[in-house]
N, C-alpha and C positions, 0 to 999 in steps of 0.2 A: 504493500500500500504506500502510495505516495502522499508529498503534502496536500495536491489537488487533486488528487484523484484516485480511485480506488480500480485495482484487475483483480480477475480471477480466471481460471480454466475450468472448465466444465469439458474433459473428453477432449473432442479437436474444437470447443467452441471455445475466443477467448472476449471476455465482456470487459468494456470499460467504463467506467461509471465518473465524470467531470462531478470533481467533489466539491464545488464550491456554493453551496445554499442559500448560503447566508446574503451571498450577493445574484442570486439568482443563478450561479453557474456562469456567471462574467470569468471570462479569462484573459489575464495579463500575459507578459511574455513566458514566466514561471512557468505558469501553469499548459501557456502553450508547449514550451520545453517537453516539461514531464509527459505530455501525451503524446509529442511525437516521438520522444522514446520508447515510450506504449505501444506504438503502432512498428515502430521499428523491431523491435523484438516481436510480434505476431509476423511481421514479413518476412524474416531470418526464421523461426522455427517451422520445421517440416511437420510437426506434429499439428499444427493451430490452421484450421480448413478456413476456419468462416468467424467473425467478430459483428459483436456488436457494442454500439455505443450511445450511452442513455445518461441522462443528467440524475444527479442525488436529490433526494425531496420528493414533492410532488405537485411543484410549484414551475419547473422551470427545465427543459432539455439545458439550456444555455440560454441568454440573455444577449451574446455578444461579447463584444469587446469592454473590458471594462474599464467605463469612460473616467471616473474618478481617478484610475492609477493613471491615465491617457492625459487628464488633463495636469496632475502635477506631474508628472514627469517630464511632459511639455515645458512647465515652466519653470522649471528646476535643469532643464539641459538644454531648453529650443531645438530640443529636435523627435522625431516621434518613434515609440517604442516598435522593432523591430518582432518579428511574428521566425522563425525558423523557418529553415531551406523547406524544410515539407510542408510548410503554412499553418494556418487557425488550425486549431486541435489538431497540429500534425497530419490532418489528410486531406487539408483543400488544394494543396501543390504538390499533393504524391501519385501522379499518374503514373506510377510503374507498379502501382502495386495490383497484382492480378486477381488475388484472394478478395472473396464478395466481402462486402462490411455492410451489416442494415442497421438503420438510425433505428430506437424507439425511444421517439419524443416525446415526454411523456408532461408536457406542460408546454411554453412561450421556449421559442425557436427564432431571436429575433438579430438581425443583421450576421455577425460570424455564427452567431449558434445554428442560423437558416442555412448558413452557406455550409456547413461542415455536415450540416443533414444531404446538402444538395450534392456535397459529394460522394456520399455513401452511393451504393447501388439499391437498396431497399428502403422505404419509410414507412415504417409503422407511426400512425399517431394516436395518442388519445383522446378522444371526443371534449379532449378539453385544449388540447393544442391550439396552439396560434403562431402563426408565420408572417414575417415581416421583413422589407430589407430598407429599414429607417435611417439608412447612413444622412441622405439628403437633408433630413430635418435638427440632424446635427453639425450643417456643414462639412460632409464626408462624402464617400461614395461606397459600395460594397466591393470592395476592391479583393477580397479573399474569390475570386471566383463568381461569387453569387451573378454577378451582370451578366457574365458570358455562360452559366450554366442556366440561370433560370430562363433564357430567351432560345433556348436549346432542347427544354424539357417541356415547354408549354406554347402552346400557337403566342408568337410575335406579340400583336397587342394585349393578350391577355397579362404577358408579361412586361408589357412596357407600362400598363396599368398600374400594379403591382410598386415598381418601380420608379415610374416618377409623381406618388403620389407616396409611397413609406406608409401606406397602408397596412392594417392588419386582413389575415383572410385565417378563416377558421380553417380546422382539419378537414370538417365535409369538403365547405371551398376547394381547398387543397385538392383534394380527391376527386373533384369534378372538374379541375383544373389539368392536374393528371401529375401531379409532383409525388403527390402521396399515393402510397401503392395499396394500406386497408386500415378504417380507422376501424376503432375499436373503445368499448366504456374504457374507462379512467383507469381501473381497477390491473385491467387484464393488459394490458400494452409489453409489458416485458413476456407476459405469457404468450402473448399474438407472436411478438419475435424471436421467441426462442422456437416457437410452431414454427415459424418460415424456417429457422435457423435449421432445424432438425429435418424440412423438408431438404432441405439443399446439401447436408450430411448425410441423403439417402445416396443421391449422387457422386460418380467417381470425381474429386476433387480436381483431377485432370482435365477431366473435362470441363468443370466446371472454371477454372483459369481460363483454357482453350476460348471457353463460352465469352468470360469476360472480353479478356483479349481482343478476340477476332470484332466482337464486339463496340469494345472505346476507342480502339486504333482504325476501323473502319467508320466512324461517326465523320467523321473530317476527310474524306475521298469522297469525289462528286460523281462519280461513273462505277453504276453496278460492277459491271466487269473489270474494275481496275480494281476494286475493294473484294470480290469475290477471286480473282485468279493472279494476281501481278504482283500484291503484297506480304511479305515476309510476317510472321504470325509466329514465333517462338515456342508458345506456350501451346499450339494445335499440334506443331509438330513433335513437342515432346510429350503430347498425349499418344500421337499416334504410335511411336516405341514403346509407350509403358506397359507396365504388368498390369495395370487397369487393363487396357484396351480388351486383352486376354480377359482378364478375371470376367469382365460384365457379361460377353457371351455368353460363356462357358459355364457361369450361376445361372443366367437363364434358361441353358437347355437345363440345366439338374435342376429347375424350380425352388432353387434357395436364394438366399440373401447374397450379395455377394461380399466379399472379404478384401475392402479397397484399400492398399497399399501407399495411394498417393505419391507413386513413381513409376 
């Protein structure tokens, strides 16, 4: 356990819990630090498939940036507090990393704390969530990613909406928007995603890299056929040598479970 944040392992699952309550789950540079070391170490072990990351309380996923240490830091050095090479909570600038991570949000998700959901692959919320990217009504902008994912994930004006107005939009919202993938009451949100989590631990982990992979490295290729046969994919090709590959068949014709290796 860290000073801001709490892990655990559960099997190949590994959860991280943004432990700051008291201020809503705001994180300074600290606390960005400790997470991206968090995430660093689930992307260096071969045993940790799939993660998830959820705020402490139940009051709050993240809240952002927090503006209090922002603004005297500011004026104690005039210059503004720097976030790590991997970004806000360590994964809004880690596009190498292949392993799925699903947010569950389990309260207000607003500017970094939205943007670090938006780079998860999975959002669970709960029916009490609230998303926001309020940089503008601070004199800011959502510069963690948020601008160039959210106009990505959601037809154009809905997200320009969104955006230049620092709006709030509920979970439903959310989910009819298409950001959020299933809300869920208040109560059950880490239970919703550890369901998803356990769904995708049924899956060869190989594959499921592969999946990502092929996936986020093809989003930015403008021609079917350059993104389905022209580009290099790492992570598809090393599914296709593994002992996965082998095992999934091979449990299927014997009608058992299969015994995934994750190599």
């Amino acid at each position: 356990m860290g000073q801001y944040s709490k892990v655990e392992t559960d099997g190949n699952l590994f959860i991280v819990t943004i432990n700051r309550p008291e201020v809503y789950n705001a994180l300074h540079p600290m606390a960005n630090q400790e997470l991206s070391d968090a995430f660093d170490a689930f992307a260096a072990n071969s045993e940790l498939w799939v993660a998830i990351i959820t705020g402490a309380g139940d009051k709050a996923f993240s809240a952002g940036n927090d503006l209090k240490y922002h603004a005297e830091f500011r004026a104690k050095t005039g210059q503004r507090p720097q976030s790590p090479p991997k970004g806000f909570g360590g994964l809004t600038n880690r596009h190498d990393l292949d392993k799925p991570v699903i947010a569950a949000v389990n309260g207000v998700a607003m500017g970094g704390g939205f943007e670090i959901a938006l780079a998860c692959d999975i959002i669970i919320a709960s029916d009490q969530a609230k998303f926001a990217l309020p940089e503008p009504r601070v004199g800011l902008a959502a510069a963690a990613g948020g601008m160039q994912r959210l106009s990505r994930q959601v037809p154009l004006k809905k997200a320009m909406g969104m955006m230049l107005t620092g709006r709030h939009v509920s979970a439903q919202e959310g989910y009819e928007l298409g950001f959020v993938t299933a809300v869920v009451s208040h109560s059950k949100v880490m239970d919703e995603a550890r369901r998803w989590a356990g769904q995708i631990l049924e899956c060869s982990p190989m594959s499921i890299r592969a999946t990502k992979q092929v996936v986020m490295r093809s989003l930015d290729v403008p021609g079917l056929e350059l993104a389905t046969r022209n580009l290099h994919y790492p992570a598809f090709g090393a599914m296709v040598q593994s002992e996965d590959t082998i095992e999934g068949p091979k449990a299927f014709a014997e009608k058992r479970k299969p015994n995934w290796k994750g190599r």
